[in-house]
C-alpha positions, 0 to 999 in steps of 0.5 A: 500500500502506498505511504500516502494511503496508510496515512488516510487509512490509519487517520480513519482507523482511528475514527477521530474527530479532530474538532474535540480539539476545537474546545482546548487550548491549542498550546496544550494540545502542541506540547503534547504532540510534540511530547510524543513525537520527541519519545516516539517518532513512528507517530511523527509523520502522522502527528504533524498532519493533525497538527497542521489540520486542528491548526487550520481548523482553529484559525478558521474557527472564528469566521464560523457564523453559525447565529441563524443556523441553531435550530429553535427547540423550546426547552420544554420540548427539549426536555421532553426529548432527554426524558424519553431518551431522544437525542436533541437534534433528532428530526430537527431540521438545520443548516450550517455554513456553507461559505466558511465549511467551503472555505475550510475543505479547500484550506484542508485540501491544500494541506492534504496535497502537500502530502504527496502527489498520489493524495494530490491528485486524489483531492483534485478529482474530488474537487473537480466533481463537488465543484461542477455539480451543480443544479444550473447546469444539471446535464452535468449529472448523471441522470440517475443521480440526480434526485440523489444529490440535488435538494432544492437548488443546491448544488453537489458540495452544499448538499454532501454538507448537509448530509454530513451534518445530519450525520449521514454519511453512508450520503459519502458513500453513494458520491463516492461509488457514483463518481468514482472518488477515493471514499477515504480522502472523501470522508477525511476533508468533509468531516474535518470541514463541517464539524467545526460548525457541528460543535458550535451547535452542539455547544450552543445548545448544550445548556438545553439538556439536563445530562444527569437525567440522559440514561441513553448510551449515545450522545444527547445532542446528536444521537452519535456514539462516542469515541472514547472514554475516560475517568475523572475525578477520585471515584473515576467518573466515566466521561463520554466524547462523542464521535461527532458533535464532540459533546461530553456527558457522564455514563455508567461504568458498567455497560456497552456503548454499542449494544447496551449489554450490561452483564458484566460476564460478558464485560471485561477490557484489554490493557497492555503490559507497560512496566513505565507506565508509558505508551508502548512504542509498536504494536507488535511488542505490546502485551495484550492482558484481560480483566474482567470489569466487575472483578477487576481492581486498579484500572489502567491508564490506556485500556480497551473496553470491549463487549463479547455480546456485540463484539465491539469496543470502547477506549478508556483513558484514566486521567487521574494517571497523567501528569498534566491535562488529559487530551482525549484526541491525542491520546487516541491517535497515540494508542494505535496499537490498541486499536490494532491489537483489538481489531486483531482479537476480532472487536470494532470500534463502536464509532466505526 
């Protein structure tokens, strides 16, 4: 395989969503990519390019309008909804900015590009299509497609946006199956250009839920799943991320995120053996041990949590066992291995 196609392959193998970085303070978040490129340089390469993505995603971050663009949900509707355990924005119709997202995937384009010419020539196919698509001209789509991608005048890329955003991305799979577009590199720029808008939503309507009465086991905002986990405080709270509007929320320690299976027999997590307490360097070295989670005593600092039900897994990070602030979408990009390892054992990510 191609090293410009390893790099998409394992950015989407961690499934991140880059815009969790966009409530942290950038300083932060470079010294500590910097910290695990200096102690681990196989991440070097991968690191930079994320660096150089939540970068452009912070300095695009204040042209997002997103003011006539919140949805309108009284709070007594929105209180209704958290009690019958119904995501906030579920069937609730809106728009994001399609100038400032538009601008930003062509700024992350350029970024991709400079990777290397088989990515470049990738992104230039994908932004010809997106950008002759459009309903004034519609002989320039194929007839069949053209219910599928044209909703009310809009053209090709305003509408993949706003599929996107509703969380529809089997919507990338059908553009990319019917243009023949590299679904990865796809996925990549599109995500990585609307969650910015995503998160702002979700962060102005936050105050709209009540988390301490959402039992779901997905996010109350979206309606996505998360994509990791972590503990905070002396008792170990389990904190929840979601995959895609970035929204934190407490969860129980004793359940799957996937299937909610809550039979702890069936419960347990993966950790590596690391005698320093610090990242394992290769995946191919690392230890893969078992503990049961209703037996199990100490907690780890990095550990997988997974479900023998449904086969899928959840990645937990212990914060009470880092020296510094905790950050989630780092770390994630910095146990690999684990990710690896599980997909070895036969488990998903549940945000896959």
């Amino acid at each position: 395989m191609p090293a410009w196609k390893k790099l998409i392959t394992v950015l989407l193998f961690s499934n991140l969503s880059l815009i969790f970085f966009l409530s942290m303070n950038i300083d932060k978040i470079n010294e500590r990519i910097n910290s695990i490129k200096t102690s681990y340089p196989m991440y070097d390469e991968l690191l930079t390019f994320f660096e150089k993505i939540v970068t452009k995603q912070y300095e695009f971050k204040p042209q997002i309008s997103i003011g006539s663009f919140v949805p309108d949900i009284e709070e007594s509707k929105a209180k209704k909804k958290i009690e019958e355990c119904i995501p906030l924005l579920e069937d609730e119709e809106f728009e994001i900015d399609f100038s400032s997202t538009s601008q930003l995937f062509d700024a992350l384009g350029e970024i991709a590009k400079s990777q290397n010419k088989h990515l470049r020539d990738e992104i230039q196919k994908i932004e010809r299509t997106l950008k002759k698509q459009n309903l004034k001209s519609p002989t320039t789509v194929p007839k069949e497609s053209r219910s599928m991608i044209l909703r009310n005048g809009v053209g090709l890329q305003e509408e993949l946006f706003h599929k996107v955003a509703h969380n529809n991305l089997d919507y990338i799979d059908k553009i990319s199956n019917e243009f023949s577009l590299n679904k990865e590199v796809l996925t990549l720029l599109t995500l990585n250009s609307v969650k910015p808008s995503i998160e702002l939503i979700a962060h102005r309507l936050k105050n709209l839920v009540n988390m301490e009465s959402w039992s779901g086991i997905s996010c109350p905002i979206c309606g996505s799943p998360p994509a990791i986990s972590f503990l905070r405080g002396e008792e170990g709270r389990r904190i929840l991320s979601c995959s895609f509007c970035s929204t934190e929320w407490q969860g129980r320690r004793m359940i799957c995120y996937h299937c909610g299976n809550s039979e702890y027999q069936t419960l347990r997590y993966f950790y590596t053996q690391e005698d320093d307490n610090s990242l394992p360097p290769v995946a191919e070295v690392a230890k893969l041990r078992s503990r049961n989670c209703q037996t199990s005593g100490e907690e780890e600092k990095y550990r997988i949590d997974v479900c023998d039900k449904c086969k899928h897994y959840l990645k937990t990070f212990d914060s009470r066992k880092f020296d510094g602030e905790i950050i989630p979408p780092v770390e994630d990009i910095a146990t690999l291995h684990l990710d690896i390892l599980a997909a070895g054992e036969g488990y998903k990510r549940i945000d896959d």
